[in-house]
MARFI-614536 format. One record per atom (N, C-alpha, C, O): x, y, z. Coordinates in steps of 0.05 Angstrom, whole numbers, plus 5000, padded with zeros to 4 digits. Layout:
BEGIN
XYZ...
This chain:
BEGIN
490074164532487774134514488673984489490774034477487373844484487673624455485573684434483073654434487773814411487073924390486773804359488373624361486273794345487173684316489873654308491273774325490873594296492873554293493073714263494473914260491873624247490273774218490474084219491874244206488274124243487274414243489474604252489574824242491274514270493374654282495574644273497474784279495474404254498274574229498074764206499974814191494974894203494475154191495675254201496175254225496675394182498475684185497475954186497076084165497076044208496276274220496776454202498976414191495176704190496476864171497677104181495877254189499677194184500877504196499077774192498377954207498377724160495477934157494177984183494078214191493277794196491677844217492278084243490878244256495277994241496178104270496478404258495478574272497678514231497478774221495378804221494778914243493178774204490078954211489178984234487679164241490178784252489278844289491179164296490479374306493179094287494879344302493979564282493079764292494079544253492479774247490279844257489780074253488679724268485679784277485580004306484180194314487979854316488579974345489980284339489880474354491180264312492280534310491180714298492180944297487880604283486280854277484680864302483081044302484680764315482480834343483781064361482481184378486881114353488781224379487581454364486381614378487581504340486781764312488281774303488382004294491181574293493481564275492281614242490281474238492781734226492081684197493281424179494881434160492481274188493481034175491780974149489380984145494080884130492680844098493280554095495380434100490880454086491280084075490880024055488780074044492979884044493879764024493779434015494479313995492179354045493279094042490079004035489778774025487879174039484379074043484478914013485578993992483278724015482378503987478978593970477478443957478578833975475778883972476179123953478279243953473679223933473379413928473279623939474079583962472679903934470880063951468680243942468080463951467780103925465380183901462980113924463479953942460280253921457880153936456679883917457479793896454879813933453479563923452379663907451579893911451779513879450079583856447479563867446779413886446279703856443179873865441679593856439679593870441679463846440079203825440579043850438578913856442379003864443078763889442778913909442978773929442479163914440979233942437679173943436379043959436679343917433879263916432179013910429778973910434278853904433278483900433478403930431678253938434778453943436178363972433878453987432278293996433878833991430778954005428478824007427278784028427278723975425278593970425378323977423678293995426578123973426977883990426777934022424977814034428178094035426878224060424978214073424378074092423678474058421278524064418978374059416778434067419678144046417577924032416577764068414377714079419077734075418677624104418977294096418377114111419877274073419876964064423676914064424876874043424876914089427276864086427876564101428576564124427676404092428176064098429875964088431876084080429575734085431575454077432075574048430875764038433975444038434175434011435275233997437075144011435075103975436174833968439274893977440275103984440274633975443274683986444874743959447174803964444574743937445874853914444975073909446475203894442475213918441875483908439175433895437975233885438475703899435275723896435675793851436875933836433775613851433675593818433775863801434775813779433376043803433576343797435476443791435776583771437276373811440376473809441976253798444476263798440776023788442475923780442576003750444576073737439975973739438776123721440076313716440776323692440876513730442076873717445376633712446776663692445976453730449376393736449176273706450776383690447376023694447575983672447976153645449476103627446076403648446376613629449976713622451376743602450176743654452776923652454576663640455876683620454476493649457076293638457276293605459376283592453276313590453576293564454976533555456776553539453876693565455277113550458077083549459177173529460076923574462277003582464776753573467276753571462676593570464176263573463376243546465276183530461976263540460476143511460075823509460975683491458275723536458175453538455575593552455175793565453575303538450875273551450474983578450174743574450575083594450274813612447674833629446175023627447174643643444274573659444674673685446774733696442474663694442774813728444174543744445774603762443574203739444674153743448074083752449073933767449174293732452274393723453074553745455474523749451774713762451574943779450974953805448574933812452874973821452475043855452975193865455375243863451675363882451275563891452875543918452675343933454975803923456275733949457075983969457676213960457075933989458276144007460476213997462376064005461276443979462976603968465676373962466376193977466776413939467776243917470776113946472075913941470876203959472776093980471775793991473375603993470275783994467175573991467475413973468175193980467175453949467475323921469775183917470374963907470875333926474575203924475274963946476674773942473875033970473774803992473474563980474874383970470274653986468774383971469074283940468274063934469974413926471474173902474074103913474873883904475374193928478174003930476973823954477573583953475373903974473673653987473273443969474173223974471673523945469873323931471973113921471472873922475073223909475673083888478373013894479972923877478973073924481672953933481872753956480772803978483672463952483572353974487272363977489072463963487072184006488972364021492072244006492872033997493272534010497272533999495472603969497172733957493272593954492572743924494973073930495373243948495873013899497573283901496273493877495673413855495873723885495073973870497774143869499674143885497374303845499674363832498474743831496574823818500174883850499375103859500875353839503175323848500875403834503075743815502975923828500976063831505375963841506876223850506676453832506976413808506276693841504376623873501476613865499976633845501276543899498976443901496776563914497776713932494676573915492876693933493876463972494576243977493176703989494276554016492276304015493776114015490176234015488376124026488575834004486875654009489975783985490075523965490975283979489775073984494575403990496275074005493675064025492374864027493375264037491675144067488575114061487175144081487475074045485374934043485674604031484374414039487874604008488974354002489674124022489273884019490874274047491474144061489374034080489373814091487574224082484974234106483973964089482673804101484473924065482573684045485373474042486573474020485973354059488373224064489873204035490072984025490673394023491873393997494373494008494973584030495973433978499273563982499573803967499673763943499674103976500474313949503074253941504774193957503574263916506874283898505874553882503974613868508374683891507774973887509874953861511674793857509075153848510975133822511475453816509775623810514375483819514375783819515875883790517875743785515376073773516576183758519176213761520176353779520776083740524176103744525576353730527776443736524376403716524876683706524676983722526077173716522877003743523277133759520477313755520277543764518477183741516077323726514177193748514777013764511377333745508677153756507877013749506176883761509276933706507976683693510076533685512276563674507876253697511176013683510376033660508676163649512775803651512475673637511375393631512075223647510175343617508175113608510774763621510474573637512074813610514474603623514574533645514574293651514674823670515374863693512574793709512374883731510274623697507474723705508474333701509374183719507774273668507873913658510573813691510273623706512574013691514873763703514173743730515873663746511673823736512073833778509173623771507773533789508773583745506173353748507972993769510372953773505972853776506672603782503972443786501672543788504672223787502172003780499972033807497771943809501572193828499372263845498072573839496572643857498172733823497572913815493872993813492872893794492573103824489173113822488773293804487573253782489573493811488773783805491573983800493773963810490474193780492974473765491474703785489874543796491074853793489575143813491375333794493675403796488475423767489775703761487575903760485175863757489176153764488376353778489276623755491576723757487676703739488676883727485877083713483976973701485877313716488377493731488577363755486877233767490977423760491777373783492577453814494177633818491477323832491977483867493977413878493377313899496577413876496777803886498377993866498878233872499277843837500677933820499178173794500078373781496878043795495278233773497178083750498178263736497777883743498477763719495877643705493977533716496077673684493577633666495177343644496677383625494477093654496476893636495476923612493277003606497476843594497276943564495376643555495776433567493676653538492676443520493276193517492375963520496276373507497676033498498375813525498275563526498975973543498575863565496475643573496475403574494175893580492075703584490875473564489975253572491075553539490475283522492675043525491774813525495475063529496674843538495174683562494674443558494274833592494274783615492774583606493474353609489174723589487374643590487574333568487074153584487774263555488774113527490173883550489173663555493174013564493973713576492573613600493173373606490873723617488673673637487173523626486773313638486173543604483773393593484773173575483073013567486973133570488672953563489272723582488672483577490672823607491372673636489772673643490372653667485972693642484072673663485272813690484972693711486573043689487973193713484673443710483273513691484673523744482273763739483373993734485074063751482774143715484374413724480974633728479074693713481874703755480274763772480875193769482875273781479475363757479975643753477975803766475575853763480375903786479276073803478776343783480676503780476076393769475776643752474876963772474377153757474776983786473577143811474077413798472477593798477477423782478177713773477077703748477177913735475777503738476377523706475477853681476577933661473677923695472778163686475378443684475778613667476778373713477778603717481078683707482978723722480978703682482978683661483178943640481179033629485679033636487079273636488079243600488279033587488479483594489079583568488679413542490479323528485779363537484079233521484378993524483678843506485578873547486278603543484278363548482078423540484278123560481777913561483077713568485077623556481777603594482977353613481377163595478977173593482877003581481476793564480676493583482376363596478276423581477476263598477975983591478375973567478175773600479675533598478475323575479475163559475275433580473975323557473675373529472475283510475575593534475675763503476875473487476075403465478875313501480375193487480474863493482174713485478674813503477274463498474674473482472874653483474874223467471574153451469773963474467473883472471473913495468673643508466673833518467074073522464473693522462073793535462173803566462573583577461873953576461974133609461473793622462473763644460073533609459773343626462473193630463273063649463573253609465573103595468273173611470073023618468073363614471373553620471973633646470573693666474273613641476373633672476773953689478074023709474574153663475074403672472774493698470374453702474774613709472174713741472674993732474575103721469775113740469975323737469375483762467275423773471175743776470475893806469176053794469476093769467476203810467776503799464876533819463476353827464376873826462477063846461777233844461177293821461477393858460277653853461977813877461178053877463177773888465477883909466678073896466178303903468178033878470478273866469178433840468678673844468478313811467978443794465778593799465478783784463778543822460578713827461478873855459979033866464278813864464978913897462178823921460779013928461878633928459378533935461478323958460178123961463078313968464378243986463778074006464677864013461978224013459278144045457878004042457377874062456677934022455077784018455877504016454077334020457477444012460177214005457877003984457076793994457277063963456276833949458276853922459377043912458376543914460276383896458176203886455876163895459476063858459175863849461075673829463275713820459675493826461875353812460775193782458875043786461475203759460775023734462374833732464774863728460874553734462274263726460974073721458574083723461873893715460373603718458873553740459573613763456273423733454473423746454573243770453373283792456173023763457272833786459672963807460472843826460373173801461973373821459273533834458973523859457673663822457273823834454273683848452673823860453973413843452373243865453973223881452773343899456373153892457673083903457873403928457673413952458473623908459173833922456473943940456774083960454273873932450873863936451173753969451273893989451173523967451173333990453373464009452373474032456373584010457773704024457473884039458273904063455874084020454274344027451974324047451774474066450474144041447673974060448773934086447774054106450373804087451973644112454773834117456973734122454274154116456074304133454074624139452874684160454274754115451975044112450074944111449074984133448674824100445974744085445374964064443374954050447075164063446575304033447475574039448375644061447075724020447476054024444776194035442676054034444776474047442176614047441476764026442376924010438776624033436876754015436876984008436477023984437277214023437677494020440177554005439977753991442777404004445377523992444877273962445977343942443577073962442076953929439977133921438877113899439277323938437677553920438977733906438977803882440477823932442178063917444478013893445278203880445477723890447877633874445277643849445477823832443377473848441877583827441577763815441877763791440478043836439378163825442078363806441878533789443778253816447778373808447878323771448278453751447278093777447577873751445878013728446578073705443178063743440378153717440578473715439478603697441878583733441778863735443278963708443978823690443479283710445379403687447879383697448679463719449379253672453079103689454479313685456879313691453279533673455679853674456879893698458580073701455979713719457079843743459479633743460879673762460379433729462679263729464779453710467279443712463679623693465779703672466379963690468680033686465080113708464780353719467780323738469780463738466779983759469279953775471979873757473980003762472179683739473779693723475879923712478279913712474280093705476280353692476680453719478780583719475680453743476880633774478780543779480380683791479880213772481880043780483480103764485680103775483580173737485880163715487280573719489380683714485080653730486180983727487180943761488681133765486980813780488480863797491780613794493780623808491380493780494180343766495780433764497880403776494680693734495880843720497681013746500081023749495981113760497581333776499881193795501981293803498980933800500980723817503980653807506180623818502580633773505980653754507380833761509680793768506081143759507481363758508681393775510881473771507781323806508781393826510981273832512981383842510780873822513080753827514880813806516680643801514881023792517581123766520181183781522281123771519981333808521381463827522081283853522981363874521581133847521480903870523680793866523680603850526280873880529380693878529480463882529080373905530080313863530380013893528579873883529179653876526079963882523979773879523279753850523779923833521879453844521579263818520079253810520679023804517479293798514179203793513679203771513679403758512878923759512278763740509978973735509179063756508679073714505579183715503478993712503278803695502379053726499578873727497478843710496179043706496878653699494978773670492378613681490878493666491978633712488978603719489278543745491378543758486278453756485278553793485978813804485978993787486478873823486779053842489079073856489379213876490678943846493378993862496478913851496978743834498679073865500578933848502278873871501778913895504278773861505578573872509378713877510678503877510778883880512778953878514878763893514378593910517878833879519578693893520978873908521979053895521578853938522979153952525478863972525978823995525978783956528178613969531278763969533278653980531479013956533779073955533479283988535179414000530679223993531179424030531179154054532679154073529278964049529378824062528178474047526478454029529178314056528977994041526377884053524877744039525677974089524177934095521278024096520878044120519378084085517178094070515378144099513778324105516277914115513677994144515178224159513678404167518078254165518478494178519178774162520178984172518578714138517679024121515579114120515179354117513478924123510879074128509579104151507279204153510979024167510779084200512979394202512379564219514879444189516579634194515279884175516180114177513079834157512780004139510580124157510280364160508579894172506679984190507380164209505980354216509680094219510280244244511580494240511180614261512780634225514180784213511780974192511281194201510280884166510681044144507080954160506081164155504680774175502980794173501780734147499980854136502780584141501680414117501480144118503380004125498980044112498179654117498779614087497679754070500779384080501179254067501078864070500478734090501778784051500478534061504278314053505278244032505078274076506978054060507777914038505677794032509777834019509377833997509977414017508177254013511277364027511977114033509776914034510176674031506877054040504676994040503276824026501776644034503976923993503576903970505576753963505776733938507576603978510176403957511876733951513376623936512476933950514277123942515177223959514477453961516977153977518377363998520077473977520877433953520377654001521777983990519378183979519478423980517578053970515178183957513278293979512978174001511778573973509178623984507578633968507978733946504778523977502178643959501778933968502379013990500479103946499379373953496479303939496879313915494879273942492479413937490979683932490679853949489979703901489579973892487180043895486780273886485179933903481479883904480880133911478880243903483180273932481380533943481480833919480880843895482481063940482781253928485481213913487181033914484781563892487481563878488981653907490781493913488781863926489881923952491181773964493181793978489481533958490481303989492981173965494981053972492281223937495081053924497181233925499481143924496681483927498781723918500181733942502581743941498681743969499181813993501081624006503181664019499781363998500281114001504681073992506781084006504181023965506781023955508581283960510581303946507981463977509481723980510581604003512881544000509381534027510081394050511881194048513581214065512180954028512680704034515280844022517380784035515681014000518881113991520881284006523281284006518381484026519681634046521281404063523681434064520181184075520880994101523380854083525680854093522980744058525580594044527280694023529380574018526380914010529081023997529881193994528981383981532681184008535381384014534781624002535381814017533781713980533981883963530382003960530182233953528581913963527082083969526882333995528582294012525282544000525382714011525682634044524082484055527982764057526782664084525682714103526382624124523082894100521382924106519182924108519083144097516782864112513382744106511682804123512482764146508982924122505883014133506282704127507482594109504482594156503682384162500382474178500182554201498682444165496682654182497682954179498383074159497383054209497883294217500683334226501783534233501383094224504483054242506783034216507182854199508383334220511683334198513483064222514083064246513582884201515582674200519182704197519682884181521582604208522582614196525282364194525682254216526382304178527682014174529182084185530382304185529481834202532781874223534081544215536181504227533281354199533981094204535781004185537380814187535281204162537481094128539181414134540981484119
């Protein structure tokens, strides 16, 4: 069979093959706890079930412009002024199949081929391989200090005259690094300087820990949204836990997001109507339910620190936002895919490779669920790797006991 050549040098993600075998191992009735899910586990806000119902039941579920039905662009404009403190036009605004979408189609829009984007370790999995799906080059730029944030130097020296686009991401997936200010006003200042895009994936921006504030890119340019090189991501996926519904959008120049219009036409032809109801009705509803999941994420953190106090061996930067942190367990194993395959098979815990993300030696843990599944969670992963915790463990119903250290 003759395949792409493109498509089949995507890189398969290992994630996959663990949630399959975890799947198979809660079906046997194993108690398996996951750590690796990218989702909340808050219910849908009541304001986007009952916008969604009603769109429904209207029986009027059809076409929709391919940028999004005017309404929601409407609430998307509001939120950008409250949050952004920039007023832009609906023309500014496209509506997309969940911000993974958004990210396609602007590096669709604004890369031709060998264009290089300049990625920061780590990275969310899905950046090099969509770059690439948009015949672009990722140059990944990893922190030399040994942190989740460069330095501003280490960001300017991997620029080159083929350079398109900066991809920043903060807070950050899979680190929970929250980049500091000064940071971002450099990024933003020499982007708009070099006519370089810097393209911000905001998806976490809300979800930020001990009074702190993901400062947005526009805090720190004067051009006008027509003018400027800043893209803006951002959804209703993570800060509303709205997942399913996969709607995204994007704020930019209007000649981008014609461009991104026409892309959308000539692949989805748009989002549904029913999940542009419910992202609405998210947006207009009472947003206590963003501060509600917020503090669930920072008090199951808290208990995540505590737990990793006792944790030999292992490293963890604290996370000062999203849902997950990022540890270093290289002093048990270097390899990142067969620790979380060994942590699966052993301690019954899904974790997600840190190699994934540009960080081998690293695993993501994910804290979205219970405090249980964090408490339970990190009791397991120390029983299976260090020497000195207890050697024995309830796994379920089943007394465990270490035979391997």
């Amino acid at each position: 069979m003759r395949l792409s050549k493109l498509a089949t040098e995507i890189a398969e993600s290992p994630t996959l093959a663990l949630n399959e075998e975890a799947r198979l191992l809660r079906e046997r009735g194993e108690a398996v706890i996951h750590l690796g899910i990218g989702e909340p586990k808050n219910k849908t806000p009541i304001a986007a079930i009952l916008a969604s119902a009603a769109k429904l039941t209207s029986g009027e579920v059809k076409y929709t412009p391919a940028d999004g039905v005017p309404s929601l662009k409407k609430a998307v404009i509001r939120y950008t002024e409250e949050n952004y403190n920039r007023l832009v036009a609906p023309e500014n605004v496209i509506i997309t199949n969940g911000a993974k979408q958004s990210l396609f189609n602007i590096l669709y829009s604004i890369l031709n081929p060998q264009d290089e984007v300049i990625v920061i370790a780590p990275y969310w999995v899905s950046y090099p391989e969509i770059i690439k799906m948009c015949y672009g080059k990722p140059v990944i730029v990893t922190p030399g200090d040994g942190s989740f944030v460069p330095r501003f130097d280490e960001i300017e020296g991997a620029v080159t005259v083929y350079t398109r686009a900066i991809l920043v991401n903060s807070p950050n997936n899979p680190s929970g690094a929250v980049y500091p200010p000064e940071l971002i006003e450099k990024i933003a200042d020499f982007c708009e300087r070099e006519s370089i895009y810097m393209v911000c994936d905001d998806i976490y921006h809300k979800l930020v820990f001990d009074h702190n504030f993901a400062h947005p890119a526009y805090e720190f340019s004067r051009k006008d949204v027509e003018d400027s090189h800043i893209i803006v991501v951002n959804g209703v996926a993570k800060v509303y836990g709205m997942t399913g519904f996969r709607v995204g959008w994007v704020v930019g120049p209007r000649e981008l997001v014609r461009v991104m219009t026409n892309v959308t036409a000539q692949t989805t032809s748009g989002v549904s109507p029913v999940s542009q109801a419910a992202a609405e009705g998210a947006l207009n509803g009472l947003q206590s339910v963003v501060e509600a999941l917020r503090l669930q994420i920072e008090n199951n953190r808290a208990v995540l620190l505590q737990e990793m106090k006792t944790f030999n061996g292992a490293r963890l930067i604290k996370p000062g936002g999203t849902f997950y942190a990022l540890p270093d367990l290289r002093a048990f194993n270097g390899n990142s895919i067969e620790l979380s395959r060994f942590l699966l098979k052993k301690a019954l815990v899904v974790t997600v490779p840190g190699k994934e993300f540009g960080m081998e030696g690293h695993i993501r843990l994910s804290i979205s669920g219970t405090i249980k599944d964090v408490t339970e969670g990190i009791a397991r992963i120390k029983w299976a790797l260090d020497p000195t915790s207890p050697n024995e463990i309830y796994i379920g119903d089943k007394k465990m006991i270490r035979d391997w250290l």
